[in-house]
N, C-alpha and C positions, 0 to 999 in steps of 0.2 A: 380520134381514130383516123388516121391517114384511107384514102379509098386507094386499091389495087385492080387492075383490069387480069382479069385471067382469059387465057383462051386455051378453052377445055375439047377434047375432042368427043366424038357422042358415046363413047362409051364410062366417058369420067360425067357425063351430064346425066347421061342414064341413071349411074349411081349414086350421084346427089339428088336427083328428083326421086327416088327409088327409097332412099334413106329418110325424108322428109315425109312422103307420101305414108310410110307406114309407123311416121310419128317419132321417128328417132330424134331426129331435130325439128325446128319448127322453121325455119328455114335454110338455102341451100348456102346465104351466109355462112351461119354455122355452123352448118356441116362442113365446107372448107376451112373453116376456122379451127374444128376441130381434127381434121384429117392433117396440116398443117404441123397444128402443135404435137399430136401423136406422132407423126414422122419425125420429127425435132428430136421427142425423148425417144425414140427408137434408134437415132444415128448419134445419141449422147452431145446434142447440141447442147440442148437445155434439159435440165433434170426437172423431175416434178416438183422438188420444193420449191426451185426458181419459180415455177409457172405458177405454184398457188400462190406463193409468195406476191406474184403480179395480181392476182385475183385479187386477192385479202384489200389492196390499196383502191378498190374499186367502190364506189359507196352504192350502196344497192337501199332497198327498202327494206326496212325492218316491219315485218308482219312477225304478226303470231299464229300459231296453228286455225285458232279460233276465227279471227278476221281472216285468211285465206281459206275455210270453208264456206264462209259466208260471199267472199269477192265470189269465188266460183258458184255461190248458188246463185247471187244475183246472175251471172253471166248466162247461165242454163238457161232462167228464166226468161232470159235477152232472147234466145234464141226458139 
């Protein structure tokens, strides 16, 4: 993933800290990330199959329902 510099002015940072803080995203990364790609299929850049279609090529962790209840109860316990 290439890094980008943005320069936000305080009301676009309000709203990423804003959106984060009450858990929408887990961070203000993503939340740009997703604000980004939203705007994209809004002005018919990129369609949503494009974007999942980027997704799907992603390799993620395969959990099961069962092991992500249990990661999350160790984590509770962490805390």
């Amino acid at each position: 993933m290439q890094k980008t510099k943005l320069h936000l002015g305080k009301a676009e940072e309000e709203a990423l800290d804003n959106m984060v803080e009450v858990g929408l995203f887990i961070s203000r990364d993503e939340d740009a990330r997703a604000a980004i790609l939203k705007y994209a299929m809004d002005m018919v850049v990129l369609s949503r199959q494009a974007i999942w279609q980027e997704m799907e090529k992603i390799k993620r962790r395969k959990v099961t329902p069962a092991q992500l209840a249990k990661d999350l109860e160790t984590l509770e316990d962490e805390s």
